[in-house]
C-alpha positions as CSV (number, residue, x, y, z in Angstrom):
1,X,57.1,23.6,142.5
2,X,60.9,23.0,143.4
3,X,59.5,20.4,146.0
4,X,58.4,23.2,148.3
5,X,55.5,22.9,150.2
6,X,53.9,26.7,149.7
7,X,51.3,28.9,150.0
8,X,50.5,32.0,147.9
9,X,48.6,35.1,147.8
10,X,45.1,33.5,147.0
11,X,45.7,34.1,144.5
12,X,47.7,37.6,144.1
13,X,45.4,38.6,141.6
14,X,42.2,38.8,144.5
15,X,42.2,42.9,143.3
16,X,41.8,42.1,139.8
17,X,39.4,39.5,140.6
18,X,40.4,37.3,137.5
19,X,38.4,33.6,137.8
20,X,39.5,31.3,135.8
21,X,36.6,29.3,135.0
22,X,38.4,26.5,132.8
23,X,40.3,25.4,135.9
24,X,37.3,24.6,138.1
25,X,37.1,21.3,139.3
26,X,33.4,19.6,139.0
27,X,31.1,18.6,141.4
28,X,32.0,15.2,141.0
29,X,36.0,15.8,140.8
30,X,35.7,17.5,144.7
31,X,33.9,14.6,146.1
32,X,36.2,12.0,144.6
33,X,38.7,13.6,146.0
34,X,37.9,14.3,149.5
35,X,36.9,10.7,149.1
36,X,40.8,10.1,148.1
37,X,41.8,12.0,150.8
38,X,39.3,10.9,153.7
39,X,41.0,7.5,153.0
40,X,44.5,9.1,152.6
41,X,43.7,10.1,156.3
42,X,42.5,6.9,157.8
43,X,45.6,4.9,156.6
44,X,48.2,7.5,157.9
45,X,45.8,7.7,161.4
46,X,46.0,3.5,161.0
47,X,49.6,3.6,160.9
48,X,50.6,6.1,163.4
49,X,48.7,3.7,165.8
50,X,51.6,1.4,165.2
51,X,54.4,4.2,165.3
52,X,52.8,6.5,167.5
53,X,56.0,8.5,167.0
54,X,56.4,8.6,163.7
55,X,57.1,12.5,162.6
56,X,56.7,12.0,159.1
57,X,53.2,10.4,159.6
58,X,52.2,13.2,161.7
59,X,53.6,15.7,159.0
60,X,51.7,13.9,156.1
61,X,48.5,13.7,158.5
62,X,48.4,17.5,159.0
63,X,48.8,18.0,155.3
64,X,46.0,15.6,154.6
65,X,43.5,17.2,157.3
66,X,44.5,20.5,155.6
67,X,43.6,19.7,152.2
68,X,40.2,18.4,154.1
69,X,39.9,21.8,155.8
70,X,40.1,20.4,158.7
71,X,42.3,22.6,160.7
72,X,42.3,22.1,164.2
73,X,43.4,18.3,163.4
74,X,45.8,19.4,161.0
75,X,47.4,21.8,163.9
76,X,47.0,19.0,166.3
77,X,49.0,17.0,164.1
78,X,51.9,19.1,163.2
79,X,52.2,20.1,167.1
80,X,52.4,16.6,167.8
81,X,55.2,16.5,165.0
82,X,56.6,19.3,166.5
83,X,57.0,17.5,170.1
84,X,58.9,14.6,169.0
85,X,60.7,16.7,166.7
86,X,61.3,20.4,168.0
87,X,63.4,21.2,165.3
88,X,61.5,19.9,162.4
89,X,61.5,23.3,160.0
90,X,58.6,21.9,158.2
91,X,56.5,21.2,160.8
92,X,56.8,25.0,161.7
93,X,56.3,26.2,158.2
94,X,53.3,24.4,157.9
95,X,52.0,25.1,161.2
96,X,51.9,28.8,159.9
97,X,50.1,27.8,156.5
98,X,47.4,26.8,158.5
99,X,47.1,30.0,160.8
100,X,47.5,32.0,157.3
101,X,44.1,29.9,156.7
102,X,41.9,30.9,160.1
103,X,43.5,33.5,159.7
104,X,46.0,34.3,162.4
105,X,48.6,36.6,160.5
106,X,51.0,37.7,163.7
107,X,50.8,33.5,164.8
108,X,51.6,32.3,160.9
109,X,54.7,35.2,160.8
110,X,56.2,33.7,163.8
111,X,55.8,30.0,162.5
112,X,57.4,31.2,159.5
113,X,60.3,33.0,161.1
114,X,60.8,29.7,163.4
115,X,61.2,27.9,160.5
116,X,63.3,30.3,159.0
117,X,65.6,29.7,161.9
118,X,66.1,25.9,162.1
119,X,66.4,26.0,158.1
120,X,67.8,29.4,156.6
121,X,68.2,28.0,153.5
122,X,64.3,27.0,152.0
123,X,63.7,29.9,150.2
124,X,59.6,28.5,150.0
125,X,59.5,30.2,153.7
126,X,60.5,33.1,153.0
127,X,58.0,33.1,150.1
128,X,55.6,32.5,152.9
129,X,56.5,34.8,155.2
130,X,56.4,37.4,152.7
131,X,52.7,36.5,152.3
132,X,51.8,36.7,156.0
133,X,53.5,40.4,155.9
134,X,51.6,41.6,152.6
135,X,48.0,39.8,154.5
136,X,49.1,42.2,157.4
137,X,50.1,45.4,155.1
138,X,53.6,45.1,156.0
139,X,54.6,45.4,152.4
140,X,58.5,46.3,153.3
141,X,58.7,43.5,155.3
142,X,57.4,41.4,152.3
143,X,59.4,43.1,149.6
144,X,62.2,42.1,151.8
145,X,61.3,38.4,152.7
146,X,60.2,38.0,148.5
147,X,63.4,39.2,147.6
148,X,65.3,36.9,149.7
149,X,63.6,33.6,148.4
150,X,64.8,34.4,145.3
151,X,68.2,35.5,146.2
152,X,68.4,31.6,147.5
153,X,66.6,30.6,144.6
154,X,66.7,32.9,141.3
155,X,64.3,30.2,139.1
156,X,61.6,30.4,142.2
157,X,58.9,31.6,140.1
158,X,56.0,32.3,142.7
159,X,58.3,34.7,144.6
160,X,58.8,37.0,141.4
161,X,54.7,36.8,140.7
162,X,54.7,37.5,144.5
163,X,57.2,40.5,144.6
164,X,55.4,41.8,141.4
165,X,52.3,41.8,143.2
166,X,53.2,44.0,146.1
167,X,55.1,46.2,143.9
168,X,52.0,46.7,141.9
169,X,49.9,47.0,145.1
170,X,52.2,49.7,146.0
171,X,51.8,51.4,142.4
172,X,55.5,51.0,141.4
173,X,54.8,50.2,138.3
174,X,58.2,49.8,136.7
175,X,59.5,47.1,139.6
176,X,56.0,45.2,138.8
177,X,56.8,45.0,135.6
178,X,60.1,44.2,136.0
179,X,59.4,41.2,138.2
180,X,55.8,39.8,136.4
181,X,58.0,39.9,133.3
182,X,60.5,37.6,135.6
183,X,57.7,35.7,136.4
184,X,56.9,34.9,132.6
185,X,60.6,34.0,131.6
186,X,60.2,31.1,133.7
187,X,56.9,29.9,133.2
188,X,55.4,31.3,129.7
189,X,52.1,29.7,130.4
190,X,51.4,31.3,133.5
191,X,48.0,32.6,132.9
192,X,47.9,35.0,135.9
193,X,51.1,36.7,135.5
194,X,50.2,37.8,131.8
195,X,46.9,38.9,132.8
196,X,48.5,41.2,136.0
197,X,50.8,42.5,133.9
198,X,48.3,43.4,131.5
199,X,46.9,44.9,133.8
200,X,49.5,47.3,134.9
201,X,50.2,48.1,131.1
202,X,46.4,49.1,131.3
203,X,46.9,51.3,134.5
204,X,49.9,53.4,133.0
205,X,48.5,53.5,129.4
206,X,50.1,51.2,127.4
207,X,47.6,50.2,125.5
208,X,49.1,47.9,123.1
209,X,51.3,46.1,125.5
210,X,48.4,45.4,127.5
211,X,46.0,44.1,124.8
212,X,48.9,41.9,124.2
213,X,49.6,40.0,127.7
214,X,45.3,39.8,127.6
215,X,45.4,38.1,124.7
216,X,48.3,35.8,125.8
217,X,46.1,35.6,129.1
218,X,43.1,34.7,127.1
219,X,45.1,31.8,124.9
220,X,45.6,30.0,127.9
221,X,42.2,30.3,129.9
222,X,39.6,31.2,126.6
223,X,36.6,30.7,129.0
224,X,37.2,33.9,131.3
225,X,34.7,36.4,130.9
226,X,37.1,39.2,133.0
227,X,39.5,39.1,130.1
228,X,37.0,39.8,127.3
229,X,35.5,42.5,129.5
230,X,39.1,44.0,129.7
231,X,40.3,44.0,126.3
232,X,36.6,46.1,125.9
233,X,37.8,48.7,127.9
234,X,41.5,48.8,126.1
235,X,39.9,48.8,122.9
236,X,37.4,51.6,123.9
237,X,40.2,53.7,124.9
238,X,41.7,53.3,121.8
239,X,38.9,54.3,120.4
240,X,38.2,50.7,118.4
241,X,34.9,50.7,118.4
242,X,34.2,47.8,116.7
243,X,37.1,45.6,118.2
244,X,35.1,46.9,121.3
245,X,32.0,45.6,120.4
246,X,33.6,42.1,119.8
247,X,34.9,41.6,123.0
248,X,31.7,43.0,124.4
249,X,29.7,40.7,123.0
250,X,32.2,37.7,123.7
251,X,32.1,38.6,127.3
252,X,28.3,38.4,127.8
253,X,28.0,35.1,126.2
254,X,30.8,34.0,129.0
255,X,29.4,36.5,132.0
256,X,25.6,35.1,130.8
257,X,23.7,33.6,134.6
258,X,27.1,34.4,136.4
259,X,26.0,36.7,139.3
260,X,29.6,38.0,139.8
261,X,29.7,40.1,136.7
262,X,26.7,41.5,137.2
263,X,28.0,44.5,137.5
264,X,30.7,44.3,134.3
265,X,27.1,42.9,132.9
266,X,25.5,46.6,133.6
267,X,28.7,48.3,132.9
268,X,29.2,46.4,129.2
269,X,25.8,47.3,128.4
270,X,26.7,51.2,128.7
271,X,29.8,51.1,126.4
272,X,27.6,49.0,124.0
273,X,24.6,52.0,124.3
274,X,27.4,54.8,124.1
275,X,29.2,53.4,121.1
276,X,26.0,52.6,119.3
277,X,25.2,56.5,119.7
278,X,28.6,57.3,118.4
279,X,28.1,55.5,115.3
280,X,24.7,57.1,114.6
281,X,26.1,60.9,115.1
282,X,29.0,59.5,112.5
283,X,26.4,58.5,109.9
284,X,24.1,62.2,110.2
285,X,27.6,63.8,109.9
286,X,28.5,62.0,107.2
């Protein structure tokens, strides 16, 4: 995005455990490419043979090992970058992407902040500084570094999801809104943001709002089981039974042999029993 090279909350929604099961890669599509990338490696490690000073190669190295998971190397390589070029900003910032990784939170801050200080400007490192500080709790000091990237860049639209995030983490609701629904006037189709914000609609009780962004969260990944499960509950809470039912029954055909819902599984099979005993009182009644 914007040409930054970034890293974001993995991803922010981690509390809401949303898994977007459309957007997995096969089998096949990992190995090809770590196969692409294996080779990407050999050919940059070919050439820096040659230009054994070459920052740039060292730079695209790291980047490479990284993708690999290969993180000493990638370290290796960007502190190599780093010697020939002490005041190379993006060696720095991606130095700390791979300490965010190991994770060493206090080592990837001050990678972050050194970068920071050779290039003020980038607002992708303050976006990534204000990860490290929400990883270490330091939610101010994110709020603060969030807000900045997007004082030095107001179309960044990570750093609004970002800020939203913390906001929500902190239960300020309004602000989270405020900045998911930044998030969305930049990128419409970001399936995340509508889902989170859903999600703080949900928290605070606006019902219909919130069965809204699922449903614009669902348009765009139909194959996630957590939203069905969700608009459920909303539609239990409305006291739709038999919209409840629907999405019930969608999300066990898409939870079905996934251990991580079991208990949603469990859960869905309750509201199912409790509405089906709601309708049977209804009918002696009646």
């Amino acid at each position: 995005m914007n040409g930054y090279f970034i890293m974001l909350p993995f991803q922010v929604c981690l509390a809401f455990c949303i898994v977007f099961v459309g957007c997995q890669p096969t089998s096949d599509e990992k190995a090809q490419q770590i196969e692409k990338l294996k080779i990407e490696a050999i050919q940059l490690q070919l050439g820096l043979t040659l230009a054994p000073e070459d920052v740039h190669g060292h730079l695209q190295l790291g980047e490479v090992f990284h993708k690999l998971g290969e993180r000493e190397k990638a370290i290796k390589e960007f502190q190599t970058a780093l010697r020939f070029d002490e005041e190379n900003a993006h060696a720095q910032n991606n130095l700390g992407l791979v300490y965010m990784d190991l994770p060493l939170t206090e080592a990837a801050i001050e990678a972050f902040q050194k970068a920071i200080e050779l290039q003020a400007d980038n607002p992708a490192f303050y976006n990534n500084l204000g990860y490290a500080y929400d990883t270490d709790d330091r939610s101010e000091k994110a709020i603060e570094a969030y807000r900045m990237a997007i004082e030095l860049d107001s179309e960044f639209q990570d750093a609004y999801f970002n800020l939203a995030w913390v906001y929500h983490a902190r239960g300020q609701f309004e602000e989270a809104i405020r900045y998911y629904q930044g998030a969305l006037e930049l990128n419409t189709s970001d399936s995340e943001a509508h889902y989170n914000l859903a999600e703080v609609y949900h928290e605070t009780g606006q019902l219909d709002s919130a069965i809204r962004e699922y449903e614009q969260a669902l348009s765009l990944v139909p194959d996630d089981p957590e939203i069905y499960y969700q608009l459920a509950r909303v539609y239990q809470k409305k006291g739709d039974d038999l919209a409840m039912a629907r999405y019930l029954s969608l999300f066990s055909e898409h939870a079905e042999e996934l251990p991580r819902f079991e208990d949603e599984i469990q859960n869905a099979k309750q509201m199912k029993k409790v509405s089906g005993s709601n309708d049977t009182d209804s009918q002696v009644k009646n």
